[in-house]
C-alpha positions as CSV (number, residue, x, y, z in Angstrom):
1,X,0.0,0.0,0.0
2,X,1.3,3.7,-0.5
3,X,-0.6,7.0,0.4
4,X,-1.9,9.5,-2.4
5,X,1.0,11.7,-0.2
6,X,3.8,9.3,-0.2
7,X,3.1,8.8,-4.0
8,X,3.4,12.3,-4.4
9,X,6.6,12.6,-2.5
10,X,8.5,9.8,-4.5
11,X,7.6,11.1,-7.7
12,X,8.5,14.3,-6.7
13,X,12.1,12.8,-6.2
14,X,12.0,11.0,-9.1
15,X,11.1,14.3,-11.0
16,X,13.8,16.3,-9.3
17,X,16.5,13.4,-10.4
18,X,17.0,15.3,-13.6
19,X,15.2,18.0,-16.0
20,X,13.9,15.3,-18.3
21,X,11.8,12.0,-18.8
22,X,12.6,10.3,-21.5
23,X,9.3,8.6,-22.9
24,X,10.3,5.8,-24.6
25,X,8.2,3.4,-26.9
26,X,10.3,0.2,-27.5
27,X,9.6,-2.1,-29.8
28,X,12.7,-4.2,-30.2
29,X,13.5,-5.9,-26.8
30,X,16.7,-5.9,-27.9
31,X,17.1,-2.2,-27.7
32,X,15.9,-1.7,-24.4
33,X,18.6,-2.4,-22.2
34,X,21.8,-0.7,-24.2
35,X,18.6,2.6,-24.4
36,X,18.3,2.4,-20.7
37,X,22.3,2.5,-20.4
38,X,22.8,5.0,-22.8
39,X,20.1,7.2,-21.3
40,X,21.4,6.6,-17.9
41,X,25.1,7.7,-18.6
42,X,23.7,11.1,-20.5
43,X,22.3,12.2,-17.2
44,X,18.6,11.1,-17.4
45,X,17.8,8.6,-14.3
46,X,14.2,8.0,-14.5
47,X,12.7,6.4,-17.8
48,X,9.0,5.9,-18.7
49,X,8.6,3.2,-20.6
50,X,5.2,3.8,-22.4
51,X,2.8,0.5,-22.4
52,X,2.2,0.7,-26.3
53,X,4.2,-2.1,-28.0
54,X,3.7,-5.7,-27.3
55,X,7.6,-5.4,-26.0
56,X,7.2,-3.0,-23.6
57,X,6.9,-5.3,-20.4
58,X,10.1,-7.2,-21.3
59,X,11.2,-3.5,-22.0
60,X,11.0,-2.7,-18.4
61,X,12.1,-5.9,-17.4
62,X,15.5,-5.6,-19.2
63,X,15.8,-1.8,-18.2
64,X,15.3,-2.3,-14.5
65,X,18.6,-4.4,-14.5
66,X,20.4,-1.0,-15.6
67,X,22.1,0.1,-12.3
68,X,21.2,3.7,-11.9
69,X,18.2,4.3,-13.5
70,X,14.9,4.5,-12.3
71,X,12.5,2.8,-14.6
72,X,8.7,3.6,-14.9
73,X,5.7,2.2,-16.7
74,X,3.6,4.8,-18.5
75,X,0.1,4.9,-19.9
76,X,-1.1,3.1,-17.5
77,X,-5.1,2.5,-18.3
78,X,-6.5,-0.3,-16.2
79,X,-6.1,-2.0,-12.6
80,X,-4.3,-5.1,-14.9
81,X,-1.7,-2.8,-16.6
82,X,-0.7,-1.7,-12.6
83,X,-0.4,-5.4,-11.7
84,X,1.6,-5.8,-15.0
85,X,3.7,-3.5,-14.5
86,X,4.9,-3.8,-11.2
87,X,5.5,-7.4,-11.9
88,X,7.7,-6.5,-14.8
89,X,9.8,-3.9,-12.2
90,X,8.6,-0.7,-12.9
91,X,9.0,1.5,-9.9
92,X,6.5,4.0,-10.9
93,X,3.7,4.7,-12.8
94,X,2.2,7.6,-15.4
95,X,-0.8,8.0,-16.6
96,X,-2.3,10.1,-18.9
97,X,-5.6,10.9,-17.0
98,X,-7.0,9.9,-13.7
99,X,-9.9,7.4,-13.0
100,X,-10.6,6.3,-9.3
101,X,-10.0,2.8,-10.6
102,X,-6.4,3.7,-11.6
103,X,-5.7,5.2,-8.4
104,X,-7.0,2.7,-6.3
105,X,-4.6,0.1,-8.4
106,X,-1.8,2.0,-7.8
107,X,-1.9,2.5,-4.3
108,X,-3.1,-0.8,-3.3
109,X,-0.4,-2.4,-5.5
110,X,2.4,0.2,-4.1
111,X,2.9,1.7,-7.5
112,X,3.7,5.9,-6.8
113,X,1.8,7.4,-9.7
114,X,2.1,10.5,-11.5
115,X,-1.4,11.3,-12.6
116,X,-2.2,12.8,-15.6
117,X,-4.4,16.0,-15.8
118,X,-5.5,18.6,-18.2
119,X,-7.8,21.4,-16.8
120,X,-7.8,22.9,-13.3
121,X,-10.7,21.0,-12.2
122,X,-8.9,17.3,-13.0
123,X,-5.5,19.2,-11.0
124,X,-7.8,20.0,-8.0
125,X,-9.7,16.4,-7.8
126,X,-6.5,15.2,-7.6
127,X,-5.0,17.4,-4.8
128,X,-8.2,16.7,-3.0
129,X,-7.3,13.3,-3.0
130,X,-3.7,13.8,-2.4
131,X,-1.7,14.0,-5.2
132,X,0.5,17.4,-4.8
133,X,2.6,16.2,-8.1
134,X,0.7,15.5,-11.5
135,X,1.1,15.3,-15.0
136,X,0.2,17.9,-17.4
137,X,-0.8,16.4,-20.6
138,X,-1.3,16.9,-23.6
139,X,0.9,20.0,-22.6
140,X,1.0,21.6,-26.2
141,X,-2.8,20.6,-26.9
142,X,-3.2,22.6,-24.0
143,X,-2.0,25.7,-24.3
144,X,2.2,24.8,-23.8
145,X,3.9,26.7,-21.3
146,X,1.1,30.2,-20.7
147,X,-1.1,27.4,-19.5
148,X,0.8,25.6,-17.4
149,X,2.1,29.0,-15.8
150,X,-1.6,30.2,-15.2
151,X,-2.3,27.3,-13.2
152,X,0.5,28.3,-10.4
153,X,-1.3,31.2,-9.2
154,X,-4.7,29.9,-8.2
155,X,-2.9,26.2,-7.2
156,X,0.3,26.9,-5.9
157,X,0.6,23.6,-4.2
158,X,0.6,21.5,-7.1
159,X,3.7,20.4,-9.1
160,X,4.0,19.0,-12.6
161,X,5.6,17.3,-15.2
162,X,4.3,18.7,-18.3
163,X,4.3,16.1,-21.3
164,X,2.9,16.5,-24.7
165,X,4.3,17.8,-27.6
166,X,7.4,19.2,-25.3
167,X,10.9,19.1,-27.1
168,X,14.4,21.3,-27.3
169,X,12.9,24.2,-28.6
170,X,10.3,24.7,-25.9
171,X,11.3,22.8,-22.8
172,X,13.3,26.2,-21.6
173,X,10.2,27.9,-21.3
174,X,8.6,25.0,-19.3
175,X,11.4,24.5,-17.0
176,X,11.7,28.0,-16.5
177,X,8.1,27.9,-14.7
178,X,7.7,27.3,-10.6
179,X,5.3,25.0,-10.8
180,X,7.5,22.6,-13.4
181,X,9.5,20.4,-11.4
182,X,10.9,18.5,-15.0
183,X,9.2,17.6,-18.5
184,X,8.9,14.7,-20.5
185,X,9.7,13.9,-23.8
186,X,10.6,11.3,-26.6
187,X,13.4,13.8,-27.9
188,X,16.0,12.4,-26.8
189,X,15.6,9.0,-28.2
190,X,14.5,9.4,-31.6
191,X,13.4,6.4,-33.5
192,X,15.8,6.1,-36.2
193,X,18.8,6.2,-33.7
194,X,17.6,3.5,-31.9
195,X,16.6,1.5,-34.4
196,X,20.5,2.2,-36.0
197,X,22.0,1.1,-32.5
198,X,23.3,4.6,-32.4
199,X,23.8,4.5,-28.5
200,X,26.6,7.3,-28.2
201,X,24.3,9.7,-30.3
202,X,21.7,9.1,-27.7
203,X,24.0,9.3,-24.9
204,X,24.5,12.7,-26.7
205,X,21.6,14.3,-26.7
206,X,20.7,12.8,-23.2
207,X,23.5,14.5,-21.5
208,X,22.7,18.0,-23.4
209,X,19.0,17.3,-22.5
210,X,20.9,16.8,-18.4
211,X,21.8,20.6,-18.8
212,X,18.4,22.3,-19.3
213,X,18.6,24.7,-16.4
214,X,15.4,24.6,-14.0
């Protein structure tokens, strides 16, 4: 069991461990271990291993033997996917909404969430319940970083990690925000360098990705 509160707290570490996410669909299970080390040696801790391809169990599975990272299951639906996940070693969950269902999962199973929300009234049905740390997603869709900032006035106490259409060209201006405590993104592990084995470029644009200032 874990407490909306303590699920809150360890994601909030786990968003503090660096200014990026990665959010990473794998398809190859062969990639997902020499990604995880890659990712890990750039600077970038935490991975969120998106629950898309038929691989991504064995995914997390492979990436949770990666000494120092800190690997995550995302898009977490359903009660089952929880289960799944923690089986497979996934240390936290993300989701891209909220349903009482999902949260109940997730702290009966032990799983600290980071719940996804869109509007103010989704942010405030989750701090009612406990969760201080959230997701903002689909950040772009949204409104990109001028939304996200007008949410810190009224709701002060909540902290996100804004995900959505966020890459190098606007991350600045998300991390730059109080209520931001990281972003995440796909960026740093684009498709064709991954499927070309290209490790070092990876590790490259992980560790510049390490260096966003927050």
């Amino acid at each position: 069991m874990i407490t909306p509160q303590d699920a809150s707290a360890r994601s909030e570490a786990i968003c503090r461990a660096a200014p990026v996410i990665p959010v990473l669909v794998v398809s190859d299970v062969a990639h997902a271990r020499p990604l995880a080390q890659a990712l890990v040696a750039g600077g970038l801790p935490a991975l969120e291993v998106t629950l898309r391809t038929p691989a991504a169990l064995d995914a997390i599975r492979e990436m949770a033997q990666v000494r120092g990272g800190i690997v995550g299951a995302g898009t977490l639906l359903t009660p089952a996917d929880v289960q799944a996940a923690k089986d497979a070693g996934a240390t936290f969950g993300v989701s891209p909404g909220a349903t009482d269902r999902l949260l109940d999962a997730c702290e009966e199973a032990g799983l600290p969430l980071l719940p996804g929300a869109a509007t103010a009234t989704e942010a405030m049905r989750l701090l009612e319940r406990g969760y201080s740390v959230q997701k903002f997603f689909p950040a772009e869709a949204n409104g990109g970083a001028p939304a996200l900032k007008s949410l810190a006035a009224p709701l002060p106490q909540i902290r996100f990690c804004p995900t959505g259409g966020v890459s190098p060209g606007n991350a600045a201006d998300y991390l730059s925000l109080p209520n931001t405590l990281c972003v995440g993104g796909s960026w740093v592990a684009p498709n064709d360098m991954v499927a070309a084995g290209n490790w070092a470029g990876i590790e490259a644009l992980a560790s510049e990705a390490a260096k966003l200032p927050r």
